[in-house]
C-alpha positions in Angstrom: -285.1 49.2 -180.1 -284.8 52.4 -182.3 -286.7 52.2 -185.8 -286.2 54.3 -188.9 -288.0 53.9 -191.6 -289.1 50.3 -190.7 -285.1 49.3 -190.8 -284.2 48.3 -186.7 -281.1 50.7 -186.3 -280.2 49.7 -182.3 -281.4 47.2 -179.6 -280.9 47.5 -176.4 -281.7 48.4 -172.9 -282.7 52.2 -173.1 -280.2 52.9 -170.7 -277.6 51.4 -172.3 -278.5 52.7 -175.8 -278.5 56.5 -174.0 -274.8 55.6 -172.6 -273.6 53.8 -175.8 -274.5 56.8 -177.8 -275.1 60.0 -176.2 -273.6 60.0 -172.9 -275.2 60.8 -169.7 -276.2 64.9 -170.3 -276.8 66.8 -172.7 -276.6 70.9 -173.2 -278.9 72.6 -175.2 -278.9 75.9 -176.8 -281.1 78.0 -178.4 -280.4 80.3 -181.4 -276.6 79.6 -181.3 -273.9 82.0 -182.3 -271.3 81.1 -184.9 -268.8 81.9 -182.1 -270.2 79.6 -179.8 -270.3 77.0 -183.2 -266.6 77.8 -183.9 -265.9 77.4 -179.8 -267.2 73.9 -179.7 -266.2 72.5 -182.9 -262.4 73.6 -181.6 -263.1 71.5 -178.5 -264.0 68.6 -180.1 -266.9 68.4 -178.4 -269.1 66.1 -179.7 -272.0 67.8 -180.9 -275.1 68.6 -183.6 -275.8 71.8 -185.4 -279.3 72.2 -185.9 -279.3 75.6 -187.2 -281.9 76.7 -185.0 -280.3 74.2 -181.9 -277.1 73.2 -180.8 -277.1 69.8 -179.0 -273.7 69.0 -176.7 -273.3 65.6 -175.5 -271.3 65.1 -172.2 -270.8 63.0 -169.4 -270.0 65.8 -167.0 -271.6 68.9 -168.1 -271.9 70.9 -165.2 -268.4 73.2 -165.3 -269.3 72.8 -169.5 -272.6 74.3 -169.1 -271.5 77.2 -166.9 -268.6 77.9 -169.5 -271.3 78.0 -171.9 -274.2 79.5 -170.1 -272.1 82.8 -169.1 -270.1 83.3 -171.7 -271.9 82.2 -175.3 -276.0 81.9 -174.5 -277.9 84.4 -175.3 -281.2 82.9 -176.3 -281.2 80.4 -173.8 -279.4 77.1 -173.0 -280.4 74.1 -170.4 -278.3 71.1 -169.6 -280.1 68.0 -169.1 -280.0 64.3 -168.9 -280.0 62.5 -171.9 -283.0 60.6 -173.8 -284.0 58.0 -175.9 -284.7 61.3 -178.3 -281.3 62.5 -178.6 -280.8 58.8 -179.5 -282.9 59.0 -182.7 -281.7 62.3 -183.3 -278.3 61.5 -183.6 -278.5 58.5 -185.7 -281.2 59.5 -187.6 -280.7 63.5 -188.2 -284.4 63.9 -186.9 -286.5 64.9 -184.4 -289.3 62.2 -183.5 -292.3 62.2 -185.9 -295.3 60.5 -185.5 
């Protein structure tokens, strides 16, 4: 179960919820460039612009990272499996608080 602000927002196996949602991976990059911005927003990849962070959710992400890793990161980018986190994040628009 995710929780926002005492309102239940999802229930579900966490797997299921990280599936239903997110997808299986996840790429992360640091200190994005507009051009990488512009790049994925043309792809329609699904996706949230933190400012700071760009979060890409995929299923696959392994030929989409490398795209991304050698030609648009700079800062710094992982790929990585997907969380209850990047759950809350994207139906919230926050990071986890305590």
């Amino acid at each position: 179960m995710i929780v926002d602000h005492g309102r239940i927002l999802v229930e579900g196996k966490p797997a299921d919820l990280i599936r239903q949602h997110v997808g299986r991976e996840v790429i992360e990059v640091n200190e994005p460039s507009k051009v990488l911005i512009r790049w994925v927003a043309s792809q329609k990849l699904e996706h949230e612009d933190l400012g700071h962070r760009l979060i890409i959710y995929c299923e696959k992400g392994e030929s989409l990272f490398h795209t991304i890793s050698s030609t648009y990161c700079t800062e710094g980018c992982d790929l990585r499996l997907a969380t209850l986190e990047d759950v809350f994040l994207k139906l919230t628009g926050r990071g986890l608080r305590e």
